[in-house]
N, CA, C and O atoms as a CHARMM CRD file, in Angstrom:
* protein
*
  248
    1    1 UNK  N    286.52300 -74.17800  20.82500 PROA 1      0.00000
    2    1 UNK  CA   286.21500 -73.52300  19.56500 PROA 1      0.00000
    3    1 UNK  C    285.82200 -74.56700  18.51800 PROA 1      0.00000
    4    1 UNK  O    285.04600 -74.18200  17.64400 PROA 1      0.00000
    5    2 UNK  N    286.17900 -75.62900  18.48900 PROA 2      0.00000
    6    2 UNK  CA   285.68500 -76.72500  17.84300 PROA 2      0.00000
    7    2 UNK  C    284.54200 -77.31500  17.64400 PROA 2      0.00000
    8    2 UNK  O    284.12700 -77.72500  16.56000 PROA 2      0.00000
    9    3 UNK  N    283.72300 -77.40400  19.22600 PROA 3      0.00000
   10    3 UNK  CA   282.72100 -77.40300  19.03600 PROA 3      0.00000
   11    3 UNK  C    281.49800 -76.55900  18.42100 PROA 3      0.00000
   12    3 UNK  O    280.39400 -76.93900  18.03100 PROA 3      0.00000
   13    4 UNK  N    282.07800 -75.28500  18.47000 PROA 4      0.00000
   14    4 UNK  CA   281.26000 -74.26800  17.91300 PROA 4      0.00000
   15    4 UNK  C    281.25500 -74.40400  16.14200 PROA 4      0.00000
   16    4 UNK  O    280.36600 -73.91100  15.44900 PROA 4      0.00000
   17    5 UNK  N    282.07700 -74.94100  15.76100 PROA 5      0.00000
   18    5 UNK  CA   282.71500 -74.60300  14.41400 PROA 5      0.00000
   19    5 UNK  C    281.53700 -76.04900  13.98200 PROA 5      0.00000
   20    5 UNK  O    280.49300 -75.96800  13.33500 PROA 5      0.00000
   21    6 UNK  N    282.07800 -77.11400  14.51600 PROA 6      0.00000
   22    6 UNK  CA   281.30200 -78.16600  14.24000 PROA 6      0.00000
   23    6 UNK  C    279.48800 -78.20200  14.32800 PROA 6      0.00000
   24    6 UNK  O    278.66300 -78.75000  13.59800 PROA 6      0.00000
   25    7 UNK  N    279.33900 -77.35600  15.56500 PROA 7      0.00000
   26    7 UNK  CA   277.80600 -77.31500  15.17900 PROA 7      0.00000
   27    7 UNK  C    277.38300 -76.59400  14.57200 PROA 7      0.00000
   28    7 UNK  O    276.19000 -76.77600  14.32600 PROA 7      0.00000
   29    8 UNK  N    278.10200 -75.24800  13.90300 PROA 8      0.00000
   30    8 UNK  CA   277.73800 -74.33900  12.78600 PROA 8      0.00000
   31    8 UNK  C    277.76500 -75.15500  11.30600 PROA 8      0.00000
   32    8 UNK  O    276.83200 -75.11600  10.50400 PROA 8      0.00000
   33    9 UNK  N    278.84900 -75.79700  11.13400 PROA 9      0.00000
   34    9 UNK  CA   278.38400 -76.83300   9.89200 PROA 9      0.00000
   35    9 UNK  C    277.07300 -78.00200  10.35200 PROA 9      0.00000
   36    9 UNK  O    276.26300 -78.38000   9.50600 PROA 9      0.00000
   37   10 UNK  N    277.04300 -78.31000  11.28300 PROA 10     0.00000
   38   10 UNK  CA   275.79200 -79.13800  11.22700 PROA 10     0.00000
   39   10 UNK  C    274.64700 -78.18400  10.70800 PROA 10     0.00000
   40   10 UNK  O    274.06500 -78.69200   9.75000 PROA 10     0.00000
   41   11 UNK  N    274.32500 -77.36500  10.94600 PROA 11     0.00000
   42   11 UNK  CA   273.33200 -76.55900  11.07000 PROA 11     0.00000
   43   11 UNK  C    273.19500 -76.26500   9.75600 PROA 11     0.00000
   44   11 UNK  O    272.21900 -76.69900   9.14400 PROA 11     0.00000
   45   12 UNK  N    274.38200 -75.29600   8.98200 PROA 12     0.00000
   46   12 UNK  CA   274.86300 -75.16300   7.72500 PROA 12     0.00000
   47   12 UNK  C    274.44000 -76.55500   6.56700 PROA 12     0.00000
   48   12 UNK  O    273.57900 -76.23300   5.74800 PROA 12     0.00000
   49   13 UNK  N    274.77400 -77.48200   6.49100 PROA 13     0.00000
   50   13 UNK  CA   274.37300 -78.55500   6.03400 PROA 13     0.00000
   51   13 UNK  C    272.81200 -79.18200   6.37100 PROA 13     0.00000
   52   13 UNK  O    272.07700 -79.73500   5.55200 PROA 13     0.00000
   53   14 UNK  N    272.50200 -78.91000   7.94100 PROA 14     0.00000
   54   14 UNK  CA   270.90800 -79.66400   7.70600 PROA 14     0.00000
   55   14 UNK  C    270.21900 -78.32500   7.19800 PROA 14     0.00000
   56   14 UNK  O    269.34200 -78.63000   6.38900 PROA 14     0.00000
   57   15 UNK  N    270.28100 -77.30900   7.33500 PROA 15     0.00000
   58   15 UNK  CA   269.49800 -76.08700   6.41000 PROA 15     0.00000
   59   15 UNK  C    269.55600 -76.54000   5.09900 PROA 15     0.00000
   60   15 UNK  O    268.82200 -77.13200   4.30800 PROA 15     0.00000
   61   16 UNK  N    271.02700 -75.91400   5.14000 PROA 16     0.00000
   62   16 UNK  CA   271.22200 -76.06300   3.37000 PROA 16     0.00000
   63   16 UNK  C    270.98800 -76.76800   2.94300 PROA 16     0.00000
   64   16 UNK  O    269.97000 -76.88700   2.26100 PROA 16     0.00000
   65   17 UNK  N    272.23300 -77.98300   3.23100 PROA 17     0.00000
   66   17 UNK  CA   271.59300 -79.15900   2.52100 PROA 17     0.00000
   67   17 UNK  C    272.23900 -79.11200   1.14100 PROA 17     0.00000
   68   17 UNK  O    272.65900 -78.00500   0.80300 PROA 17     0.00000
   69   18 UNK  N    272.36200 -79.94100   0.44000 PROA 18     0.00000
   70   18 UNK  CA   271.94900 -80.16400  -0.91100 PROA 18     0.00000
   71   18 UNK  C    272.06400 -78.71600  -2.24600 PROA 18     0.00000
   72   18 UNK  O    272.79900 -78.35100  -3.16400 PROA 18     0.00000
   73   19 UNK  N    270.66100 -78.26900  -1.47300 PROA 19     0.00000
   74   19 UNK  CA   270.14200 -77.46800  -2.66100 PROA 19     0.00000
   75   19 UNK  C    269.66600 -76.29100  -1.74600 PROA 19     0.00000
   76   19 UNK  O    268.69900 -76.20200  -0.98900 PROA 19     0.00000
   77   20 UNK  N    270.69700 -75.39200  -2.07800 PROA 20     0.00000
   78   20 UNK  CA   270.26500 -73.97700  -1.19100 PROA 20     0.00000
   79   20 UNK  C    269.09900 -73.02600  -2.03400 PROA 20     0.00000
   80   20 UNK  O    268.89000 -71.88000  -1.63700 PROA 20     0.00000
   81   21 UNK  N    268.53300 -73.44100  -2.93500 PROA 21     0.00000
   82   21 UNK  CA   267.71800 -72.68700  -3.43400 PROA 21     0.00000
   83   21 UNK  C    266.55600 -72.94800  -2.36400 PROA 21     0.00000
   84   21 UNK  O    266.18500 -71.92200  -1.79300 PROA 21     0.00000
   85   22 UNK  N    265.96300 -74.04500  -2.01800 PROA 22     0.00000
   86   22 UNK  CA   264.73700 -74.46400  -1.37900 PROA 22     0.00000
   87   22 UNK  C    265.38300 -73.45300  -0.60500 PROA 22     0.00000
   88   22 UNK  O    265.17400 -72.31600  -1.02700 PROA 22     0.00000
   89   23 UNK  N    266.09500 -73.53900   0.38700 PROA 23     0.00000
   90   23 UNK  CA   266.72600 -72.80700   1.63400 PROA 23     0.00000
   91   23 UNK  C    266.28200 -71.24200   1.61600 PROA 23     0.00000
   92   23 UNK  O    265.85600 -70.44800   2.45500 PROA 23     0.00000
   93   24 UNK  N    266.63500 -71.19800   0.07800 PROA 24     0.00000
   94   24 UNK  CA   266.42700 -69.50400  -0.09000 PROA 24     0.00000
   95   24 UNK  C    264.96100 -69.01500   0.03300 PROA 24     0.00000
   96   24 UNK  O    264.53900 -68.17700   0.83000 PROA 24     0.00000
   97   25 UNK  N    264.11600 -69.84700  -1.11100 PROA 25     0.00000
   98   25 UNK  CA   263.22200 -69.38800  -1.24100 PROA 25     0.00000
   99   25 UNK  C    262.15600 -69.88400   0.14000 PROA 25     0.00000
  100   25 UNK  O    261.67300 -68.79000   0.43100 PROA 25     0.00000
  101   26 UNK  N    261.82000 -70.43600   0.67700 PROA 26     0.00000
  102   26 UNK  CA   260.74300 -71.21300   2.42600 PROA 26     0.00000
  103   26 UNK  C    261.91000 -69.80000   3.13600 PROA 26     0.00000
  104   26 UNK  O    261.45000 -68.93700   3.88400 PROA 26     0.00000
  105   27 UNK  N    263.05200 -69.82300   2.81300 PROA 27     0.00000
  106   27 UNK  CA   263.73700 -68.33100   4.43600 PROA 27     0.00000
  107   27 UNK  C    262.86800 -66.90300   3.43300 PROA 27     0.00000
  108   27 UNK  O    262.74200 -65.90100   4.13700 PROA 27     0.00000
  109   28 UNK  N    262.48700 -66.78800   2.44800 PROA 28     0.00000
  110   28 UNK  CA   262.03500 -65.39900   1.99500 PROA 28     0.00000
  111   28 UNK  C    260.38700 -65.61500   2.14200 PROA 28     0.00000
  112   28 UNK  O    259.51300 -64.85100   2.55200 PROA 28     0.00000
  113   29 UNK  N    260.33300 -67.04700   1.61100 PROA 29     0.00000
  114   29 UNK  CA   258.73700 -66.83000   2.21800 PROA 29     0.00000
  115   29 UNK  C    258.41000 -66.55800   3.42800 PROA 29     0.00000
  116   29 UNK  O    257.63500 -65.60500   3.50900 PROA 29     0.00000
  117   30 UNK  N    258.79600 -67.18000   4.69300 PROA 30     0.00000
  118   30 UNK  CA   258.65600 -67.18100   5.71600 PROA 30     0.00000
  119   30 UNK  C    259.05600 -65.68200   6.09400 PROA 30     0.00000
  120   30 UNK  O    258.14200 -65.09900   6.67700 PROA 30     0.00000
  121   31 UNK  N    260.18500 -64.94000   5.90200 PROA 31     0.00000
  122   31 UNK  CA   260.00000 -63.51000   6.28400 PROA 31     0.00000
  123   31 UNK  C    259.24600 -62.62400   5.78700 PROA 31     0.00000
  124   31 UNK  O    259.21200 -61.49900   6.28500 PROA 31     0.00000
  125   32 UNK  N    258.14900 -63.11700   4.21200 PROA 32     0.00000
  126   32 UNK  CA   257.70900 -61.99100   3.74800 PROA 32     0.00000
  127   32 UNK  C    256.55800 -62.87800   4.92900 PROA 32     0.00000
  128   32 UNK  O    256.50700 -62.40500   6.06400 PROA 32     0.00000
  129   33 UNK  N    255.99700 -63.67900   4.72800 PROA 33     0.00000
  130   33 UNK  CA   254.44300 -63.93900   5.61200 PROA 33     0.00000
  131   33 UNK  C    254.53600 -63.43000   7.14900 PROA 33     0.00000
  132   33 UNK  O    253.54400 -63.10900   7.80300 PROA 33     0.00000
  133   34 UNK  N    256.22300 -63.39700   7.76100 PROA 34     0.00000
  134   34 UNK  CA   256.63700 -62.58500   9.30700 PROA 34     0.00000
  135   34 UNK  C    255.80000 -61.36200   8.84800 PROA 34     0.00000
  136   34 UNK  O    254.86700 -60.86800   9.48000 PROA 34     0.00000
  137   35 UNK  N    256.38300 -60.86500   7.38800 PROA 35     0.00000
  138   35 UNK  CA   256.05800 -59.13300   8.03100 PROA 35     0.00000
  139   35 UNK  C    254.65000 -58.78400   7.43900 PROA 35     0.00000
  140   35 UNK  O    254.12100 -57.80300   7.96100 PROA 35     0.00000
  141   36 UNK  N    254.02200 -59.34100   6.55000 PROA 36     0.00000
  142   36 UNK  CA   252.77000 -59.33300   6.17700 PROA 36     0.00000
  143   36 UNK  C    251.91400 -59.83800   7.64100 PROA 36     0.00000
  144   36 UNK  O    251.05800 -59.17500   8.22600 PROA 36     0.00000
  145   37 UNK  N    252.27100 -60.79100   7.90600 PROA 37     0.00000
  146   37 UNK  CA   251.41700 -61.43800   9.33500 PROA 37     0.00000
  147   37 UNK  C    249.81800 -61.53300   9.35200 PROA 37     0.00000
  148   37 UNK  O    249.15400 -61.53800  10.38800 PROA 37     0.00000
  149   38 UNK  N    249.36900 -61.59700   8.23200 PROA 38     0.00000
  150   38 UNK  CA   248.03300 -62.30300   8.06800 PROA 38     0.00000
  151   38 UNK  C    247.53900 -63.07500   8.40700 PROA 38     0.00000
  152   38 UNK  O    248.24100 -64.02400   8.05900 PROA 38     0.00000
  153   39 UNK  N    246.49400 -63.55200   9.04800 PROA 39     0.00000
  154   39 UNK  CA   246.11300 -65.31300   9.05400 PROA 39     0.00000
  155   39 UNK  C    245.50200 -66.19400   7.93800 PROA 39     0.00000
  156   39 UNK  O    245.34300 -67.40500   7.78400 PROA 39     0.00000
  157   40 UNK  N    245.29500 -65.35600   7.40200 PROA 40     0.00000
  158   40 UNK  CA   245.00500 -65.69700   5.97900 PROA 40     0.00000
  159   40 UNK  C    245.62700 -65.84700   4.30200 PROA 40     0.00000
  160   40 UNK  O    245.25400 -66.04900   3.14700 PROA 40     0.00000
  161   41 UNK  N    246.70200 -65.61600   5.03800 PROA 41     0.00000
  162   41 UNK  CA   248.03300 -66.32700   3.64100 PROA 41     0.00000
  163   41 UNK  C    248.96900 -67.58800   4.36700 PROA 41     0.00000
  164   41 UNK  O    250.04600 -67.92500   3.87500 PROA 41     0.00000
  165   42 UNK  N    248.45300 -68.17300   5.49500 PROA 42     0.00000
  166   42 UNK  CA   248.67100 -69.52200   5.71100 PROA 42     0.00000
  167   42 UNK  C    249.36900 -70.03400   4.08300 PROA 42     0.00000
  168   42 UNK  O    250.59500 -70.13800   4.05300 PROA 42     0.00000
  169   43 UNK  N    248.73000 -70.28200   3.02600 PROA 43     0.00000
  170   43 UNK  CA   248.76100 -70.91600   2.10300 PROA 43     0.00000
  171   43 UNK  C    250.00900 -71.01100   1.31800 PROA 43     0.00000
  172   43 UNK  O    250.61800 -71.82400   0.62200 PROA 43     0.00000
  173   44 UNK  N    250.12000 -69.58100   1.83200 PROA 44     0.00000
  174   44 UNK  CA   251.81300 -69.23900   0.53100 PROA 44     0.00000
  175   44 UNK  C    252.56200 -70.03000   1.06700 PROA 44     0.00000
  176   44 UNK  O    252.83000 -70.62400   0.02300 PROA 44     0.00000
  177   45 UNK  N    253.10200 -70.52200   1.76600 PROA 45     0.00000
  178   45 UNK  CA   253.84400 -71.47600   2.48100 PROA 45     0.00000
  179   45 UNK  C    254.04900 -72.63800   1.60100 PROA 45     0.00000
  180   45 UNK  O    254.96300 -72.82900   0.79800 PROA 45     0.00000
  181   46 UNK  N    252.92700 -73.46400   1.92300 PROA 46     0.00000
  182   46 UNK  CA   252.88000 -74.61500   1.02900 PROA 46     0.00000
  183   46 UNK  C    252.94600 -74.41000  -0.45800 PROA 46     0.00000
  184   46 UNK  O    253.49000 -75.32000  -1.08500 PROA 46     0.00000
  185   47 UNK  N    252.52600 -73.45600  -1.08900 PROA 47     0.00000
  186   47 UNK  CA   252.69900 -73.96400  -2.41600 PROA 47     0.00000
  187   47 UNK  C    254.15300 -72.92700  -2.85000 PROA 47     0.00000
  188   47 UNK  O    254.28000 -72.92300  -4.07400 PROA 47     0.00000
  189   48 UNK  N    255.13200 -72.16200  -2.20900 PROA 48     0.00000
  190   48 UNK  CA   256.32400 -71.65800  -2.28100 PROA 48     0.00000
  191   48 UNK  C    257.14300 -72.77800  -2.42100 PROA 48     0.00000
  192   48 UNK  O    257.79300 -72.88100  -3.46100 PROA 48     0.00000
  193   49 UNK  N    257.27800 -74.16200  -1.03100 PROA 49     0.00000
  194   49 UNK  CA   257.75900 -75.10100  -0.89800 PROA 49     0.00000
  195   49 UNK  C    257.58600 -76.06200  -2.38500 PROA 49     0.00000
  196   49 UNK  O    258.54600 -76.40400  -3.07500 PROA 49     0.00000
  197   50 UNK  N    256.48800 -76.31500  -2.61000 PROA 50     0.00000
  198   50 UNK  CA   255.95500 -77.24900  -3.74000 PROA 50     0.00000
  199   50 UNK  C    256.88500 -76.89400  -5.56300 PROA 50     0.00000
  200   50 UNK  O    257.34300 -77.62000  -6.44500 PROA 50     0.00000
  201   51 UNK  N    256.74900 -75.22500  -5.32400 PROA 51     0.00000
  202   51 UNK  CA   257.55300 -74.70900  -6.34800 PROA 51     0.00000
  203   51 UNK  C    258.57700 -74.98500  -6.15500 PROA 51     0.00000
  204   51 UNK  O    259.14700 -75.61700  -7.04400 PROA 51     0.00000
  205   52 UNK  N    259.17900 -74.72100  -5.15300 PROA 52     0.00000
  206   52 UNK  CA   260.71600 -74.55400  -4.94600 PROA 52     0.00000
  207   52 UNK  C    261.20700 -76.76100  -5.15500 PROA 52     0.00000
  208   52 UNK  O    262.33000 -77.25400  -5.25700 PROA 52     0.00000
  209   53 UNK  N    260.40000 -77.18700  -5.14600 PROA 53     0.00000
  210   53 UNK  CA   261.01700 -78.97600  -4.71200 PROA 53     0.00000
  211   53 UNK  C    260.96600 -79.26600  -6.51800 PROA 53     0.00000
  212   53 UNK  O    261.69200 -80.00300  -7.18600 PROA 53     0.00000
  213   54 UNK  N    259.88400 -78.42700  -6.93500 PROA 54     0.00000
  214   54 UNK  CA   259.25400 -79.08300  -8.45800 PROA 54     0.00000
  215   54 UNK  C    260.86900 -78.26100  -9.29300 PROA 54     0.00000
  216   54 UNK  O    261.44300 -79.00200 -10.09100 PROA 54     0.00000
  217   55 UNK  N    261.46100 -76.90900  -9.08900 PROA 55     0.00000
  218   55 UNK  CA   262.25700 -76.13700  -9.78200 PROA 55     0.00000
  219   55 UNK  C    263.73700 -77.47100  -8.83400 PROA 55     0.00000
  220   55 UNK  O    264.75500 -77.68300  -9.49300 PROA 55     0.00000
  221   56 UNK  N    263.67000 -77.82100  -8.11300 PROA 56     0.00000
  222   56 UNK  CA   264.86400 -78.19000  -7.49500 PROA 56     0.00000
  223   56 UNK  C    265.11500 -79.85900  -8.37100 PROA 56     0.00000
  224   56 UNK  O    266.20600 -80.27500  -8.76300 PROA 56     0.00000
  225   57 UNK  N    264.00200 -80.46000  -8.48100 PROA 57     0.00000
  226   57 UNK  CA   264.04700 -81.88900  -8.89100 PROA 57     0.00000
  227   57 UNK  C    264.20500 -81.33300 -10.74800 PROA 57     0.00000
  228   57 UNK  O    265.00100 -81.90000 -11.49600 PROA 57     0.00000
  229   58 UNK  N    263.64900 -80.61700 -11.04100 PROA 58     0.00000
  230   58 UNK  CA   263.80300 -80.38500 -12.76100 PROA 58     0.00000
  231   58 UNK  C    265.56400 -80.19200 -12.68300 PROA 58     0.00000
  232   58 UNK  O    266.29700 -80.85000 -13.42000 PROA 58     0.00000
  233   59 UNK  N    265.92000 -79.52200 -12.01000 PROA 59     0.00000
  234   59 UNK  CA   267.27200 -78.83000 -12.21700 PROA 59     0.00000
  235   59 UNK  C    267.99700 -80.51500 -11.89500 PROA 59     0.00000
  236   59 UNK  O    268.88400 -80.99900 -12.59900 PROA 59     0.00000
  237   60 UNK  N    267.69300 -80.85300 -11.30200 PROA 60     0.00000
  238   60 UNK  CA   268.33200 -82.28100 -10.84400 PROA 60     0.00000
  239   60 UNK  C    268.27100 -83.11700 -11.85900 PROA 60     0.00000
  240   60 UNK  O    269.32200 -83.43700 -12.41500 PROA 60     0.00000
  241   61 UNK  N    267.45500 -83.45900 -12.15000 PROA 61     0.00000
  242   61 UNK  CA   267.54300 -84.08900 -13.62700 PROA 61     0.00000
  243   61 UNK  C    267.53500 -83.99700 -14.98800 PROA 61     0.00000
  244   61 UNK  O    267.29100 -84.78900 -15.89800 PROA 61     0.00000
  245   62 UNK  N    267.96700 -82.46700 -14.90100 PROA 62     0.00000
  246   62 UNK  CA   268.19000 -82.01300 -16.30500 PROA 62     0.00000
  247   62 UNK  C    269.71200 -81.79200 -16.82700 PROA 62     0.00000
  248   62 UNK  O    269.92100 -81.41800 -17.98100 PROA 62     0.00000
């Protein structure tokens, strides 16, 4: 049971991490672009991430 416990915090921590907002927002992008499934909103991806690092580093140093 230990081991299970231990690789659920690994996992828990390399997701999370830090700053569970990024976490939140790339896991909601990624399920809204799952259920939309376009090939052509590729894009939201990258600039969701870009928001989410620019709102994560302001909060960090403010």
């Amino acid at each position: 049971m230990h081991y299970i416990v231990s690789f659920g915090k690994f996992w828990y921590d390399f997701i999370i991490g830090d700053d569970w907002l990024i976490a939140a927002l790339v896991a909601i992008a990624l399920c809204v672009l799952a259920i939309v499934h376009r090939g052509y909103l590729w894009w939201v991806l990258p600039i969701v991430i870009i928001v989410a690092l620019g709102a994560s580093l302001r909060r960090a140093t403010t």
